[in-house]
N, C-alpha and C positions, 0 to 999 in steps of 0.2 A: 647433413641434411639442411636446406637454406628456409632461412625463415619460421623453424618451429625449435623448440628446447626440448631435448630428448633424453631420456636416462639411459635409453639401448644406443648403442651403436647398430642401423640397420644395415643388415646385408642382403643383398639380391643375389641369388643363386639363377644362371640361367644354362639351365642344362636337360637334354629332353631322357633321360635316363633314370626314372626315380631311384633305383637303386643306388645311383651313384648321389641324389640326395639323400638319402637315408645315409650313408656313410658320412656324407659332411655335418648332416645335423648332430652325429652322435660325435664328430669331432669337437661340433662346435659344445655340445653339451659340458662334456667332461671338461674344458676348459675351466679352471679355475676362478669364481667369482666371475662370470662371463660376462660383459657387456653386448656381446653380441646378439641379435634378434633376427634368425635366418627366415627368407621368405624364398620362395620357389617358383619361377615361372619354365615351364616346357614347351612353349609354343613362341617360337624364335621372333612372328609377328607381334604377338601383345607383348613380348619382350623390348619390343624398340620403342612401344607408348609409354610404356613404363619408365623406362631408362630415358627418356624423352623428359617426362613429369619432374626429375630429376629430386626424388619423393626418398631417395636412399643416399648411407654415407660411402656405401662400397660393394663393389660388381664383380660378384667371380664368372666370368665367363668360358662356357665352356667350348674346346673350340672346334669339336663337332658336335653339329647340331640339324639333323637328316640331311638335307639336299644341301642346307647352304653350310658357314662355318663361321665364327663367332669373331673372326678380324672381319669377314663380310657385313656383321652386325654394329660393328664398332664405327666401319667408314663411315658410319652415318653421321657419326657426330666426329665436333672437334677435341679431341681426348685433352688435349695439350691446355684449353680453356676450362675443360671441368675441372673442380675443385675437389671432385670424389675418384677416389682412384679405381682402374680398372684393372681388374685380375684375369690372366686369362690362364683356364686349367685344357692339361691332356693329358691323352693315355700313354704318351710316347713321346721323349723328349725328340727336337726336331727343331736346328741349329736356324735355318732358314725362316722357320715361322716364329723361332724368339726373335732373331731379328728385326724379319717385319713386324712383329708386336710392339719393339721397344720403338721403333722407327714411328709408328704410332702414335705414342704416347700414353702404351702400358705400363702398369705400376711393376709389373710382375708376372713371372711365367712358371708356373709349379704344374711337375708333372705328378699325376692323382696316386701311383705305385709309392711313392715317393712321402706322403701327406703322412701326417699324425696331429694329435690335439696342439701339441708340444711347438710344432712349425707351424701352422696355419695361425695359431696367436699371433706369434711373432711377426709374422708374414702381415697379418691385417692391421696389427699396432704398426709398425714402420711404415708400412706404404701408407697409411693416415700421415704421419710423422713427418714424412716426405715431402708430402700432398701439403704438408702447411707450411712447411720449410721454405719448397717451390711458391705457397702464393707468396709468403711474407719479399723472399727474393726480386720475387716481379713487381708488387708494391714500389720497393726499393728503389728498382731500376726507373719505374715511371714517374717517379716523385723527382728521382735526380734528372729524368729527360724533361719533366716539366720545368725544375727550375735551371736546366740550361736553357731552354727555349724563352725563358720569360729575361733572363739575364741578358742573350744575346741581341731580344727586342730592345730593353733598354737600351742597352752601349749599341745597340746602331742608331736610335732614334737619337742619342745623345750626339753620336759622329755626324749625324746628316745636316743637324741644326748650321754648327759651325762650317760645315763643307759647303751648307749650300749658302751662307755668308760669303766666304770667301772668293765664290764664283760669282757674286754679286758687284762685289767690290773689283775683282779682278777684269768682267765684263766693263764696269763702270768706265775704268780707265783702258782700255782698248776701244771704248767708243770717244773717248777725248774730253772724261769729264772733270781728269784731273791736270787739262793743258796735251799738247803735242806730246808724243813719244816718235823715238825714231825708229828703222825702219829693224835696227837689232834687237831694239827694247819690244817692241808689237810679236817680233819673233819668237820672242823668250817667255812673254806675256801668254800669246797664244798655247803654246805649249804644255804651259799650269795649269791653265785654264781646260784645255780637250784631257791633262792627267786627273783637276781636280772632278772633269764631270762624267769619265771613268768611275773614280772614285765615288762620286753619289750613287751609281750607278749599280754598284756593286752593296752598295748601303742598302738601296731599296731593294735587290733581289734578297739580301737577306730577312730584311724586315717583312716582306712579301710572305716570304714561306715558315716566317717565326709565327708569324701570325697565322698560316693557314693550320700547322702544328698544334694550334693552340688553341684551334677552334673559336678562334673568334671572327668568322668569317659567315655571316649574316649575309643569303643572296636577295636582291629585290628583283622577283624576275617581273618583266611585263613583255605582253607580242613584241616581237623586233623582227623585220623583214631584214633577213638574213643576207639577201643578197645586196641591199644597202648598205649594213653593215660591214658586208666586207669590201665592198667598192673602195667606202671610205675610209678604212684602215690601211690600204693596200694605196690610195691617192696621199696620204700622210707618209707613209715608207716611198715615196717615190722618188725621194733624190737617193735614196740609198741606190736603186737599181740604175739610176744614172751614174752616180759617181761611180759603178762597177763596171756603165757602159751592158747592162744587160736590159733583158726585152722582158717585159711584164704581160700576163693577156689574165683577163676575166672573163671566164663562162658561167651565165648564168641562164637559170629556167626563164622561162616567158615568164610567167607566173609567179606574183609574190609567194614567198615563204615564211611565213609566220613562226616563230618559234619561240616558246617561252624562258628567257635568259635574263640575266642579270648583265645590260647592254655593257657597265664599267668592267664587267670579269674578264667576261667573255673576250672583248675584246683586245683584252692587253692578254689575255693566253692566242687568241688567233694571230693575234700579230707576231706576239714571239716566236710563233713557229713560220710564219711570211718573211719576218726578216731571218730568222733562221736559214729559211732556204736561198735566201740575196749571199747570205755571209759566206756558207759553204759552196758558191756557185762561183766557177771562174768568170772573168771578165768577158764579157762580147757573148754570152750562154743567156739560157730561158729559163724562166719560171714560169710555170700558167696552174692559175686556180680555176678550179669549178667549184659550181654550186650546184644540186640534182637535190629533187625530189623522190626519193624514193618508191614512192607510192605505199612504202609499208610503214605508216604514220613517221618516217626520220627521215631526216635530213643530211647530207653526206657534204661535206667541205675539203677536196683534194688538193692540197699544196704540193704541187711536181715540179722539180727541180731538175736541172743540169748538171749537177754538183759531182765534188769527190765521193759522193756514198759512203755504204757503212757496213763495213766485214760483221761475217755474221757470228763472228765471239764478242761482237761491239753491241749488239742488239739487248743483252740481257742488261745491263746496265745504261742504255739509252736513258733511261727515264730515275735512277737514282739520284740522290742528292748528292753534290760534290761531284760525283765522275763528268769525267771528259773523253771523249775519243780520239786516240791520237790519227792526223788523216794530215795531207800535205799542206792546209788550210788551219789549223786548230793554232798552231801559235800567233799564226798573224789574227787570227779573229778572238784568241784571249776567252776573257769571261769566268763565271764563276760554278757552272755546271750547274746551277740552279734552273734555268729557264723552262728548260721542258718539263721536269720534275713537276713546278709550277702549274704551268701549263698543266699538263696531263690532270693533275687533281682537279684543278678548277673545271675542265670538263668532265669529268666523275660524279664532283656536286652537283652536274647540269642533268646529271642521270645520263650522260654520254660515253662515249668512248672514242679512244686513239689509235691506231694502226697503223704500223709501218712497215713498206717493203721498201728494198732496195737494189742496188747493184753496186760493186764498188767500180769509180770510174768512168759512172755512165749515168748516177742520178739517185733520188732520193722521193717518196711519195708517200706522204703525211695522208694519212683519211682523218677527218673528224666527223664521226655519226653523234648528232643531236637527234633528242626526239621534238617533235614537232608539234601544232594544233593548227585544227582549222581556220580559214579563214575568216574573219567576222565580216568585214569588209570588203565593198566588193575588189576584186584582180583587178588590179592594171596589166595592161600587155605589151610587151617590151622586146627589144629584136635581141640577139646574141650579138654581142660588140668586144672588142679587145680594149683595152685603157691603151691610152697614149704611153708609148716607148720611151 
C-alpha cells in the first residue's frame, strides 16, 4: 500500500460469488498469526475505482465475474508498473487464460478446487516477495541506464572539444594559413578533414540523444509559421539535393500556420528527416514537401521521396536507437541510426506525431502531425511556388 504504514497486509477480493468469499475469508482466517485483512468488492465496476485508488497490497481476482471477466478487468491498468501483485483465481484451470494472465503481468493463477489456508499463505507472501524483488531489479536496471547515459554524455562532450579543434586547425591550413600546400597535401588534408567532420558528426548525434535520455531537454516553444520554417530548412539542405542532381518542391498553404514549437528542436528533427529523404533518393529523383492545414486544429508536414523505401519487417525498428536498415543506399550513406530515433521524440515532446508509409523501390513519405494555434496576426497570402531545383 503506497503512502501509508500498515500492520495488515490489505487484500482485495474481487469476486461477484459471496460464497466463494466466505470460503476465502475462512482461508484467510485460519492462517496462522495472519497479517492478512480481506475486503470484498462484487461489482466488477466499483471494482476498477478501487483498484484504480491503488488503496491495497494484493488483488485476488476472480476470473468470472457475470458478463465480463477479470483479465477484462485488469487491461485497464498496467499490471507490469504496479507494485502490488495481481492474483487471478478460477474454477477450472485453463492453459490459455494462465497464459494470457502471465503475458499480462499476473502475479499468479490458483485454481479455487485447488486452495487451502496452507497455499493461499504461501501464494500471497511470495508474490509480495516477487513484487519487490522485480521493483528492486528495475531500480537496478535504471540507475545502471542512467549512469550509462550520463557517462556516455561526458566522453562524447570530452571527444567533440578536441575534434572540433582539430577540424579548426586542419581547415586553417587548407585555406593557406600555414603557407602554400600542394595539390597531394590539400588531397590528403581534405579527406581528414570530411573524416574528422563525420566524426563530430556522430559525436553530436550521440550527445543529442544522451541528453534527450536524460531528460534534460527544456522546450521554449513560441508561434513559428511553419511554413517559413520549413522553407528555410529545406534552402539550407539545398546543395545537398544538388550535389545529388535531385529536384526539391515546396507546397505550402496560402495561409500562415502558426504553431507552437520550440523553433532550435524542431528544426534539426524536420531537417533530419528532409535530408534523410535527399540521402536515400537516387540521383536525378524528387523530393517534394507539403505543408496543410488540417482544419482539425494540426498541422501535417509530408516529406515524399523517390528513394529505395522500406520493407515492411524494416518498419518496426525504423525509429529505435542504433538500428539501420539495410537497402542498396545504407553503406554509402553510413550514419549512426540515431537520427530518426531523435527526431521522432523531439516531435512527441511537441505533443506530435510521426508516420510512415512506403513502398520499396518506389519511395518513402514521412507525415509529421503538429498541433497547432490560431493565428494572432493578421494572414498574409501567398501563392503555391516550388523552391529552385
Amino acid at each position: 500500500m503506497r503512502g501509508t504504514v500498515s500492520k495488515y497486509i490489505r487484500v482485495l477480493l474481487v469476486d461477484d460469488d459471496e460464497d466463494d468469499y466466505l470460503i476465502i475469508r475462512n482461508f484467510i482466517n485460519k492462517i496462522h498469526d495472519s497479517p492478512f485483512k480481506l475486503e470484498w468488492i462484487s461489482n466488477i465496476q466499483d471494482a476498477s475505482v478501487v483498484i484504480d485508488e491503488e488503496a491495497h497490497d494484493i488483488y485476488l481476482i476472480d476470473y468470472r465475474l457475470g458478463e465480463e471477466n477479470g483479465l477484462e478487468l485488469l487491461g485497464r491498468f498496467d499490471l507490469v508498473q504496479r507494485p502490488e501483485p495481481f492474483i487471478i483465481l478460477t474454477g477450472a484451470g485453463d492453459e490459455r487464460v494462465e497464459r494470457k494472465a502471465m503475458r499480462m503481468g499476473v502475479a499468479d493463477y490458483l485454481v479455487k478446487g485447488t486452495l487451502d489456508s496452507e497455499l493461499l499463505s504461501r501464494v500471497l507472501h511470495y508474490s509480495m516477495q516477487r513484487k519487490r524483488i522485480e521493483a528492486q531489479r528495475v531500480e537496478q536496471l535504471m540507475e545502471i541506464n542512467r549512469s550509462k547515459d550520463e557517462f556516455i554524455a561526458l566522453a562524447s562532450h570530452q571527444l567533440r572539444t578536441p575534434a572540433t579543434a582539430v577540424k579548426q586547425y586542419i581547415g586553417m591550413i587548407l585555406e593557406g594559413y600555414a603557407g602554400d600546400v600542394t595539390q597531394e597535401q590539400q588531397r590528403f588534408l581534405q579527406s581528414a578533414y570530411d573524416s574528422n567532420e563525420r566524426q563530430i558528426q556522430v559525436v553530436n548525434d550521440i550527445l543529442r540523444v544522451a541528453k534527450l535520455d536524460l531528460k534534460k531537454i527544456i522546450l521554449k516553444k513560441q508561434d513559428v509559421d511553419i511554413a517559413k520554417l520549413v522553407e528555410s530548412i529545406t534552402h539550407d539542405l539545398m546543395s545537398h539535393f544538388e550535389n545529388r542532381d535531385q529536384n526539391v518542391t515546396l507546397h505550402k498553404a496560402k495561409s500562415s500556420i502558426l504553431l507552437p514549437v520550440d523553433s532550435e528542436y524542431i528544426r534539426m528533427a524536420i531537417g533530419n528527416i528532409i535530408d534523410n529523404a535527399s540521402k536515400y533518393t537516387p540521383e536525378g529523383k524528387n523530393v517534394t514537401i507539403s505543408i496543410a492545414d488540417t482544419g482539425k486544429n494540426v498541422a501535417e508536414i509530408a516529406i515524399c521521396d523517390e528513394g529505395v523505401g522500406i520493407p515492411k519487417e524494416g518498419m518496426d525498428k525504423l525509429f529505435k536507437k542504433f538500428s539501420r536498415i539495410e537497402n542498396p543506399l545504407s553503406v554509402k550513406v553510413g550514419g549512426t541510426g540515431l537520427g530518426l530515433y531523435w527526431a521522432k521524440e523531439i516531435i512527441e515532446l511537441h505533443g506530435g506525431t510521426i508516420k510512415v508509409s512506403s513502398e520499396v523501390g518506389k519511395g518513402t513519405t514521412f507525415t509529421i502531425v503538429l498541433p497547432k494555434t490560431v493565428a494572432t496576426a493578421p494572414k498574409r497570402r501567398g501563392t503555391l511556388a516550388p523552391l529552385p531545383a
